[in-house]
C-alpha positions, 0 to 999 in steps of 0.5 A: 500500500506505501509502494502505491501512495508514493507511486500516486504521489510521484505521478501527482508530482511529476503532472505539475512539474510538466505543466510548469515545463510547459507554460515556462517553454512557451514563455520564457524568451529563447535565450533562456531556455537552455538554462531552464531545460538544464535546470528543470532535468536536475529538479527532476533527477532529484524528484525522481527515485528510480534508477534506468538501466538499459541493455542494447542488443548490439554493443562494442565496435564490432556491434557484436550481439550483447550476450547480457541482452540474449540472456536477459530475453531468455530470463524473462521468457517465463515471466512474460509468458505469466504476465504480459498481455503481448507476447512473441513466440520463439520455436527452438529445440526440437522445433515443437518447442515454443519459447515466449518472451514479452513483445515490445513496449511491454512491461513485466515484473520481477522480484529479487530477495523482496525488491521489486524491479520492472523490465520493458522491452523497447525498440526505436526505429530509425527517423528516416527511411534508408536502404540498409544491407544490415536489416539489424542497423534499421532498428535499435533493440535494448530491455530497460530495468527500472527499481528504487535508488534505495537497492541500487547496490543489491540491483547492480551487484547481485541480480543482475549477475542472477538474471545473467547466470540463469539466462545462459542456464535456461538458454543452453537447455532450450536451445536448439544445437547447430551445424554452422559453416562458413561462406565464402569471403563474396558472393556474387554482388561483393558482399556476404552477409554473414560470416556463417550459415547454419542448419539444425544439427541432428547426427544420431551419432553417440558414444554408445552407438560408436564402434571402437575399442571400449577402454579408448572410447571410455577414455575419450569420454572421460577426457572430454567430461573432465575439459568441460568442467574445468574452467576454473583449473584453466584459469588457476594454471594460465591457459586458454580454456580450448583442447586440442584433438588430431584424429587420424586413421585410414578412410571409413575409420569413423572420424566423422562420426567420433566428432558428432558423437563428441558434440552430442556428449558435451552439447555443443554446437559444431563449426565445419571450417572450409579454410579453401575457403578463407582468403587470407589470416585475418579473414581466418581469425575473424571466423574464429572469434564469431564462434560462440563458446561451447562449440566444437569447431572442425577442419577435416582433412587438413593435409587437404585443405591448403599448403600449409607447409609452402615456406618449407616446402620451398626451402627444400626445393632451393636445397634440392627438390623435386627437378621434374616439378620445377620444370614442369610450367603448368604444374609451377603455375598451377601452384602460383594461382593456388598461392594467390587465391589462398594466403592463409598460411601455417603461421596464421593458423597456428597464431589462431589456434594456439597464440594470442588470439586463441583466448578470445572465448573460451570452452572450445574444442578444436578438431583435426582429422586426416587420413595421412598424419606422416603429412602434416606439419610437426608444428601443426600436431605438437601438444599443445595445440593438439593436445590428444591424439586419436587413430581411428584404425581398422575395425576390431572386435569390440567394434564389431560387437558394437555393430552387432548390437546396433545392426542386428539387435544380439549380443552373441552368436555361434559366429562371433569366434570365427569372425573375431580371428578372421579381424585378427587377421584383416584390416576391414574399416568399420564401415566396410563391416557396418555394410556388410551387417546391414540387412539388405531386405526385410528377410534377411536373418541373423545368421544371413548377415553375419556369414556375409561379413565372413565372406567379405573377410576372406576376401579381403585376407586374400586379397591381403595375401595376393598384394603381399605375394607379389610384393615379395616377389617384386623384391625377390627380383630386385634382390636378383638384379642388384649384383647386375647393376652393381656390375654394369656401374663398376665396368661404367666407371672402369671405362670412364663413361658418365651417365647423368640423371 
């Protein structure tokens, strides 16, 4: 009842300082209305008992998006939804989920440790209209607190850090998970829009449908659980809260896989970085710092991706390098466009991934994969910047036992010692045994596809056997004609002939 006396006094109050505002504007000469807009706005700030704070959506340089803005709309979503007469529906997670939050021009009401505060929703448009390539430049957005100067320390140092905590808390558990990637540096007019595109990220893909042996499989997800927790020893030892992990391993092995599975364990969001399609370093260290923490952030098949060791490379030709590449022109040329079309470079990489720049965010995971690691970079791969190293090889037993259970619904079978020697003894990736157990038709049994992931073993170990045979045998020969060469250089030389390469 006093909070609604001092309110009607208040209004009472600031009605007459209005009307004198306005009389006093229209009579008093000009050269004194400066002087009296001046005073009456500190009469009024004195009057006035309430403290404004405004968050804008688009704050700093950059107009990043305002992290305090997005957790402050999540925040207030149920609270709008209980009182406010205007509301605006959001549809997340799953896509049938609907999130409200207040429209704008909209009041809502909160209490925190007995105080009251009021949030609005306000949006000013632009006061002239223009054409605009950035939509979010047309309007400005921002919530405004209003509460008694009495609580103004509780508000500042207390709730606002409560609305913040349990904003990101209610939007990470809402939120529905994305697979971004990035565009190119222009489209067709000159101008990207943006620097990602995203789709709903939804790969079925878990720890416990991956195919692997289990104690490295318990391992990766111990380390990956023990990393998202722990911000706090990051900060007490000094580094960057990222980690690092090279996989690596023959084709079909399960790399993709491994990372969705790494995505749906942590709930994290995954950023394919495409780096044929960054132009140059500062491009690169400007995708990097638009990705948002809790994310898993993936260049597949670096060795592929761009010449990461051109420097090296060229050294190595100056000391004596590949004579058929240098002279080949169209080969030389080829490289050169490559060269121009593409500046990022190891350095520029590196200082992304593990220099200064790499603290810019935290509670990411960044991922290599690559089919040949004997390519790569020392520098690329050391600890540190790829802190686990993971091969992801050919399918073994426990794998297979995984496929089994996901494939055909058994746990054992009279098969299963047959198949566990012929792994032993064949390299098969677990793809090649996940379509060889995958049922081809409603009638095929059990037993039907696991004698033809046999078959498919045998096959493969005497192929294995054939490639070996000739391989002996090709070295067998050499073996023979060595002593030949060794003669015919030896009567070369007797004879003082030359013969150049």
């Amino acid at each position: 009842m006093a909070m609604m006396w001092e309110m009607l006094n208040l209004g009472s109050t600031m009605g007459t300082l209005m009307l004198v505002y306005t009389v006093c504007k229209q009579f008093l000469p000009r050269q004194l209305q400066l002087y009296f807009e001046k005073y009456f706005k500190k009469i009024v700030s004195f009057i006035y008992p309430y403290v404004e704070i405004t968050f804008d959506e688009f704050t700093g340089e950059r107009l990043k998006r305002s992290e305090a803005y997005s957790a402050i709309r999540t925040y207030l979503g149920d609270k709008s939804s209980a009182s406010a007469k205007r509301l605006k529906a959001n549809v997340v997670k799953d896509s049938q989920s609907v999130v409200l939050t207040m429209d704008y021009n909209e009041e809502v009401t909160d209490e925190f440790e007995g105080v009251k505060v009021w949030w609005s929703a306000k949006r000013t448009l632009p006061s002239t209209q223009r054409i605009s390539w950035y939509p979010d430049d047309d309007e400005k957005r921002s919530y405004k607190l209003t509460v008694h100067k009495r609580h103004r320390e509780l508000i500042t140092q207390s709730y606002v850090s409560h609305v913040m905590k349990e904003g990101k808390e209610i939007a990470t558990k809402n939120r529905q998970r994305k697979l971004f990637s990035n565009n190119p540096s222009q489209n067709w007019y000159g101008y990207r829009r943006s620097k990602w595109s995203n789709v709903a990220f939804e790969h079925p893909a878990t720890f416990d449908t991956l195919a692997m042996d289990a104690k490295l499989k318990e391992e990766i997800k111990n380390d990956l659980i023990k990393f998202s927790t722990a911000k706090d020893y990051y900060a007490r030892i000094g580094k960057a809260w990222k980690r690092g992990y090279l996989l690596y391993g023959p084709p079909g092995t399960g790399k993709s896989s491994m990372i969705a599975a790494m995505a749906n364990l942590l709930d994290y969001d995954v950023y394919d970085l495409e780096l044929t399609a960054v132009k140059e370093n500062a491009e690169l260290r400007r995708l990097l710092l638009d990705t948002s923490s809790k994310s898993i952030v993936v260049i597949e098949d670096i060795d592929c991706s761009v010449d990461l060791t051109g420097q090296r490379e060229k050294k190595k030709t100056e000391k004596g390098g590949n004579d058929e590449e240098q002279s080949d022109p169209i080969t030389k040329k080829v490289k050169e466009d490559e060269k121009k079309e593409n500046k990022v470079t190891l350095s520029g990489l590196l200082n992304c991934i593990d220099g200064l720049w790499s603290s810019c965010g935290g509670e990411r995971i960044i991922v290599f994969t690559t089919n040949y690691v004997e390519k790569l970079d020392p520098a690329l791969i050391r600890r540190g910047r790829m802190d686990k190293h993971i091969e992801l090889s050919y399918c073994c037993f426990d794998a297979f036992k995984v496929f089994a259970k996901n494939y055909l619904e058994i746990d054992s079978h009279s098969l299963f010692a047959e198949i566990e020697t012929l792994l032993g003894e064949t390299k098969m990736t677990p793809a090649d045994v996940a379509e060889n157990l995958m049922p081809k038709s409603d009638y095929d049994e059990v037993e039907t596809c696991l004698k033809r992931l046999i078959e498919a073993l045998k096959e493969a170990r005497e192929k294995a056997e054939d490639e070996a045979r000739l391989m002996a045998e090709k070295e067998e020969e050499e073996v023979k004609q060595k002593p030949e060469k060794e003669q015919c250089v030896k009567e070369v030389k007797e004879n003082g002939v030359t013969v150049s390469h």
